[in-house]
C-alpha positions in Angstrom: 0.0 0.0 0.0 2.8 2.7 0.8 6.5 2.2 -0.9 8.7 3.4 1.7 11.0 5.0 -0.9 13.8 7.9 -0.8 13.6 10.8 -3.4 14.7 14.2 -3.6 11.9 16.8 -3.7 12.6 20.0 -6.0 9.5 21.3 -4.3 7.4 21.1 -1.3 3.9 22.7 -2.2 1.8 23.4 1.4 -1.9 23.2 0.4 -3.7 25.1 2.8 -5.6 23.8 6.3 -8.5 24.6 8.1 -8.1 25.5 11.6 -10.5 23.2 14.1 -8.4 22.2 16.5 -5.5 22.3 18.2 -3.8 18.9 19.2 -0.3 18.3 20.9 2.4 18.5 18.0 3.8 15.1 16.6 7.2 14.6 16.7 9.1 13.7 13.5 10.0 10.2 14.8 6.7 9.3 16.0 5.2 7.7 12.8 3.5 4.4 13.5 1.5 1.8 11.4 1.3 -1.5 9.7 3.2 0.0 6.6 5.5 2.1 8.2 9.0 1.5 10.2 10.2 4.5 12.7 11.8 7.6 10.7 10.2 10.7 9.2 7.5 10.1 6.1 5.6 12.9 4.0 3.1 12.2 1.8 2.8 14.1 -1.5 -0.5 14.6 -3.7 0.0 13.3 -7.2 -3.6 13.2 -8.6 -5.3 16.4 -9.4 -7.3 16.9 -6.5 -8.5 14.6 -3.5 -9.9 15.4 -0.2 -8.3 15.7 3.1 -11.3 13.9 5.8 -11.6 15.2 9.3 -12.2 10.9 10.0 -11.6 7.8 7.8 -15.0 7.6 7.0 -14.2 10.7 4.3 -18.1 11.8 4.9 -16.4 15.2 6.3 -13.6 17.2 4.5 -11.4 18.9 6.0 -9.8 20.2 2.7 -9.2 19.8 -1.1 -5.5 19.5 -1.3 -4.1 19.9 -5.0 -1.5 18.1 -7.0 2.3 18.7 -5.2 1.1 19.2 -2.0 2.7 17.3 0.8 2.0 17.1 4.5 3.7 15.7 7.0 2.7 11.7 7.8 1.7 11.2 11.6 0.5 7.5 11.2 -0.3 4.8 8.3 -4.0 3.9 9.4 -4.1 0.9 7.0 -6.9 0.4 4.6 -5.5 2.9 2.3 -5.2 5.8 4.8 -2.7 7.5 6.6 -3.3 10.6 9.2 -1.1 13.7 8.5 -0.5 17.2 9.9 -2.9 20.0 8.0 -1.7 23.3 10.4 -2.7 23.1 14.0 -5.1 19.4 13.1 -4.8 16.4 11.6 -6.9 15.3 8.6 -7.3 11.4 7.0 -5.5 11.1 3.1 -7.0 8.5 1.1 -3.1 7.4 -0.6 -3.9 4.5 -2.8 -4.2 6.5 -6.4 -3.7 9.9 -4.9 -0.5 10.1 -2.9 2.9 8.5 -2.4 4.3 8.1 1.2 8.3 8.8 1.2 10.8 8.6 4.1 12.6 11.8 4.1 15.0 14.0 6.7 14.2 16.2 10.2 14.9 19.1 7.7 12.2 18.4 5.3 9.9 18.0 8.0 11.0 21.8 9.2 10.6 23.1 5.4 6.7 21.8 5.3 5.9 23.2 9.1 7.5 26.4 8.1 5.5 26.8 4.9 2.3 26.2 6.9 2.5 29.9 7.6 3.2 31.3 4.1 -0.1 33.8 3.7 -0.1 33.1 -0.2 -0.1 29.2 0.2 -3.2 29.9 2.6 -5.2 31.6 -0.1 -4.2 29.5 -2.5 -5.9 26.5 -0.5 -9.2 28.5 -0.3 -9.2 28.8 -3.7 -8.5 25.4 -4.6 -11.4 24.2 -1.9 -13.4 26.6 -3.5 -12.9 25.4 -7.2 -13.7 21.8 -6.3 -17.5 22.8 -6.7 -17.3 24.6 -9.9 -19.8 23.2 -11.9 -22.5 22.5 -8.8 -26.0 24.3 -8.9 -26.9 27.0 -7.9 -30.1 27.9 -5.4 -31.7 30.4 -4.0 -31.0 30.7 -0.4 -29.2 27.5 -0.7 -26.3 27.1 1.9 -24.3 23.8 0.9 -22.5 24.1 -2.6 -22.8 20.1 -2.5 -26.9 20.2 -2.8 -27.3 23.9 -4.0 -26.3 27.4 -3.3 -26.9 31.0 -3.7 -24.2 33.2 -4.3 -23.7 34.5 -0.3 -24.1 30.6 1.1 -21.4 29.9 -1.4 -18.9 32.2 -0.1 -19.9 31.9 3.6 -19.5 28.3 3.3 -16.2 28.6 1.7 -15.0 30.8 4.3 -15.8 28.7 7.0 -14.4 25.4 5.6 -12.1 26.0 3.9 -10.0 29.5 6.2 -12.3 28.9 9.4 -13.7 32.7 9.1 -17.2 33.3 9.9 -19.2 35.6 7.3 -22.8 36.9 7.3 -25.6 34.9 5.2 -26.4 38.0 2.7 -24.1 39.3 0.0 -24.8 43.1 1.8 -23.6 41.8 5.2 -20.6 40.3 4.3 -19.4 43.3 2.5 -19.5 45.4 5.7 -16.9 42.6 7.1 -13.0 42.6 6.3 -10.9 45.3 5.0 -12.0 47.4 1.8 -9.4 47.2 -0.5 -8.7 48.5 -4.5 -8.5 46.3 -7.6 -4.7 46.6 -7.6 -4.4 45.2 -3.8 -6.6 42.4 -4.5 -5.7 38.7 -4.0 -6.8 35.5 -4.2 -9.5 34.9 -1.7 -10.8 38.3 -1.4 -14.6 39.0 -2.3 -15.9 40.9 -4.8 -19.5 42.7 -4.3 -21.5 44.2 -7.2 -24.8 45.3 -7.6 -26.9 48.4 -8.8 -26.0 51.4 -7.9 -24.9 51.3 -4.1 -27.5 48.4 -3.7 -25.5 45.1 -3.4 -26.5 42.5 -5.0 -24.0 39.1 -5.6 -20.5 38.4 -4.4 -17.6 36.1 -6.0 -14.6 35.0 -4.9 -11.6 36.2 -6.9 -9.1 33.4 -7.6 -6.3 35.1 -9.1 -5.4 36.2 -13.1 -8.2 38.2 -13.3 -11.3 35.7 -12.4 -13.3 34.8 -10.1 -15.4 31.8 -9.0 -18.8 32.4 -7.9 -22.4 30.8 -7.9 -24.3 32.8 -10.9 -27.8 31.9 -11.7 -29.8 28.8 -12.2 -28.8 28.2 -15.9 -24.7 28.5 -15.2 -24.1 27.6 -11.4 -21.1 27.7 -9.8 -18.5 28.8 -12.7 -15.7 30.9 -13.3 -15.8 34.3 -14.6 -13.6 37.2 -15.1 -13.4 39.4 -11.9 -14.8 42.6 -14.1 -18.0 41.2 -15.9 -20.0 43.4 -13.9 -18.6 46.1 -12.7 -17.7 45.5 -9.1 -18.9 47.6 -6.1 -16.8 46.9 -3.5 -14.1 44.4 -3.1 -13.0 43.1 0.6 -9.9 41.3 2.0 -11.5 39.1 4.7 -8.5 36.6 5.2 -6.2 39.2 6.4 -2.0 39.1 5.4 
């Protein structure tokens, strides 16, 4: 299930976390399992996408983590799973297909901890958790992008999963939250308001060269546009540096 291999890796790629708890750290040389002997493993994302679970079940997910992300391993679970590190928690990777376990050094362990804090990487993850549901429906007052959801309960929800940030339920409330910010300060992860006149109206979630992901109308859903389709009212830095 796991090839305990040695390779050289030209790059360690820290795929965000969501912040729910705060358990004792794990030291390096605590690794334990059925596939595992005692040294320092990491596990490294080589399908597109797959989902972090809070529990082996994988009904809850603690985040999407993209291709070249790699997290520190804390245990090999068996049945396909091993437990890593995701920032202050620990979350369940589904390996077989997904991910290859590799021993590595105390110093490769320090690089992934370190990147943990790197503000980009952060938004980064919330726009990859954010992009898993382009394509899902969209619906009126609608707070779960997996069933259906308006343009507000999309954001809100992504916020809250995805950077553990609480928003208001309207598109109006949440742009009296954050930090108001220009077009040229933007980044990815801020919200986007627009509307008619001062009225607001709908809110996106910008995702970097010049688009944004948002939940439209009932004939598009959740899609991707380009951040100036409308002309934006107001554009908010929630997430902070």
């Amino acid at each position: 299930m796991i090839k305990n291999t040695w390779k050289t890796l030209s790059l360690l790629a820290f795929c965000g976390a969501i912040v729910l708890a705060n358990p004792a750290d794990a030291k390096a040389d605590e690794v334990s399992g059925p596939g595992l002997s005692s040294g320092n493993y990491i596990a490294t994302v080589e399908a597109e996408t797959v989902n972090i679970s809070t529990d082996e079940s994988g009904q809850e997910i603690l985040m999407a983590a993209s291709r070249g992300s790699s997290f520190q391993v804390v245990e090999d679970m068996g049945d396909g799973f091993v437990k890593v590190k995701v920032k202050d928690t620990y979350g369940y990777l589904p390996v077989d297909g997904n991910a290859t376990v590799t021993q590595t050094d105390e110093a490769t362990i320090a690089a992934l901890e370190a990147a943990y804090d790197a503000p980009a990487e952060f938004r980064q993850s919330v726009v990859n958790y954010a992009l898993q549901f382009v394509g899902g429906r969209y619906a009126y007052g609608g707070s779960d992008p997996h069933t259906g959801v308006d343009c507000s309960g999309f954001t809100r929800y992504i916020m809250q999963h995805a950077a553990g940030i609480s928003l208001n339920r309207s598109s109006g409330g949440q742009a009296s939250q954050g930090v108001a910010v220009s077009s040229d300060q933007m980044k990815p992860g801020d919200l986007i308001f627009y509307g008619n006149g001062r009225s607001i109206n709908h809110v996106a979630m910008y995702i970097g060269n010049g688009q944004i992901v948002h939940s439209s109308t009932y004939k598009t859903g959740i899609k991707i546009s380009q951040w100036n389709y409308r002309t934006p009212v107001k554009i908010v830095n929630v997430i902070g540096e």
